[in-house]
C-alpha positions in Angstrom: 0.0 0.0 0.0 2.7 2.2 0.8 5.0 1.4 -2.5 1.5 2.5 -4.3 1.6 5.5 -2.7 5.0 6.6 -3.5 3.7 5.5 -7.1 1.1 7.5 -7.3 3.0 10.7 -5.5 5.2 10.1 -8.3 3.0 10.1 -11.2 1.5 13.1 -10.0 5.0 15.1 -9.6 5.6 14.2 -13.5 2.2 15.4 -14.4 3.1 18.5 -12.0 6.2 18.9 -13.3 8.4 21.9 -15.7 9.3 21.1 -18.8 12.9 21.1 -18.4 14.0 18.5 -16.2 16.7 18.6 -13.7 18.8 15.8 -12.1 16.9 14.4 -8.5 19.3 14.0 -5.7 18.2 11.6 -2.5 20.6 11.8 0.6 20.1 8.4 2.3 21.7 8.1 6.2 21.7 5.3 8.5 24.1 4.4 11.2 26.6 6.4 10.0 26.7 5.2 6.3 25.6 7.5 3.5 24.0 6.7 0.7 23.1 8.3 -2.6 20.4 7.9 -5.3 20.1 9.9 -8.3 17.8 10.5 -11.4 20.1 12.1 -14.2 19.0 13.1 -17.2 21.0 12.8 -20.6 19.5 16.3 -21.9 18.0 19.2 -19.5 15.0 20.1 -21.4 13.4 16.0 -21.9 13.0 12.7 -19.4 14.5 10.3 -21.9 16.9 9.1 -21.7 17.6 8.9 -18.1 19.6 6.9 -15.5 18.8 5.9 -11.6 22.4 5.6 -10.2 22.7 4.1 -6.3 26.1 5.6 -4.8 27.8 3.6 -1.3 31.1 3.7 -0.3 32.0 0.8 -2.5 30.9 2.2 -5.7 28.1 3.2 -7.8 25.7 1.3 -10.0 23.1 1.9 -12.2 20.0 0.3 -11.1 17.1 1.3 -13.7 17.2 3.0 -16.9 15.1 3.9 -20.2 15.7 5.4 -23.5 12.1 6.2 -24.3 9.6 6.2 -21.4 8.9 9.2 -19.6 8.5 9.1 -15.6 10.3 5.8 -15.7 13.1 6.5 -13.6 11.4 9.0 -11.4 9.1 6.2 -10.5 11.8 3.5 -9.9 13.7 6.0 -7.6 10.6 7.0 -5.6 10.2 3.6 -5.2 13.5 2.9 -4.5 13.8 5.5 -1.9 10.4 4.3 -0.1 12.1 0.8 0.3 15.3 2.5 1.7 13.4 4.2 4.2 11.7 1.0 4.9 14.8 -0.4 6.0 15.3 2.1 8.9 17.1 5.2 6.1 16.1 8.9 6.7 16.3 9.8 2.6 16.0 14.0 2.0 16.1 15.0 -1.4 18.2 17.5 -2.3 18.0 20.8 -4.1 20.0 20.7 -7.3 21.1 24.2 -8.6 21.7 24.5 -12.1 24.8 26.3 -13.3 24.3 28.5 -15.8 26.7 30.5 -18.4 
């Protein structure tokens, strides 16, 4: 019930959302271990394509990805994050500024 809330809270962000897209930064903490999950986007102004990468202290990985549909990996990290807070993590997402020239 919860994962299909975080689902829907996502869908809804997308339908909510600008049309130029902006990588989505989640700080996970737990016992002193950081963790980091992150939506990038290939190009600034479209979804597709777009990565999910989980960051530790061992490494990074990508965990979902899509060339061609929308809200895809905005989905799969909102759910992602619900499980991580699931499993006792305090996730904040993070405000990403854009650097402009």
């Amino acid at each position: 019930m919860r994962q299909l809330l975080f689902l829907y809270m996502g869908v809804c962000a997308l339908l909510l959302s600008p049309l130029v897209m902006s990588n989505e930064i989640y700080a996970c903490l737990h016992n002193g271990l950081e963790r980091t999950i992150k939506v990038s986007y290939a190009n600034s102004d479209s979804q597709v394509p777009c990565k999910v990468v989980y960051e530790k202290s061992s490494g990074a990985q990508i965990l979902w990805s899509s060339e061609s549909e929308a809200g895809y990996c905005q989905i799969k990290a909102a759910e992602f994050v619900a499980s991580q807070r699931g499993w006792g993590w305090n996730c904040t997402k993070m405000k990403v500024t854009v650097a402009t020239q």
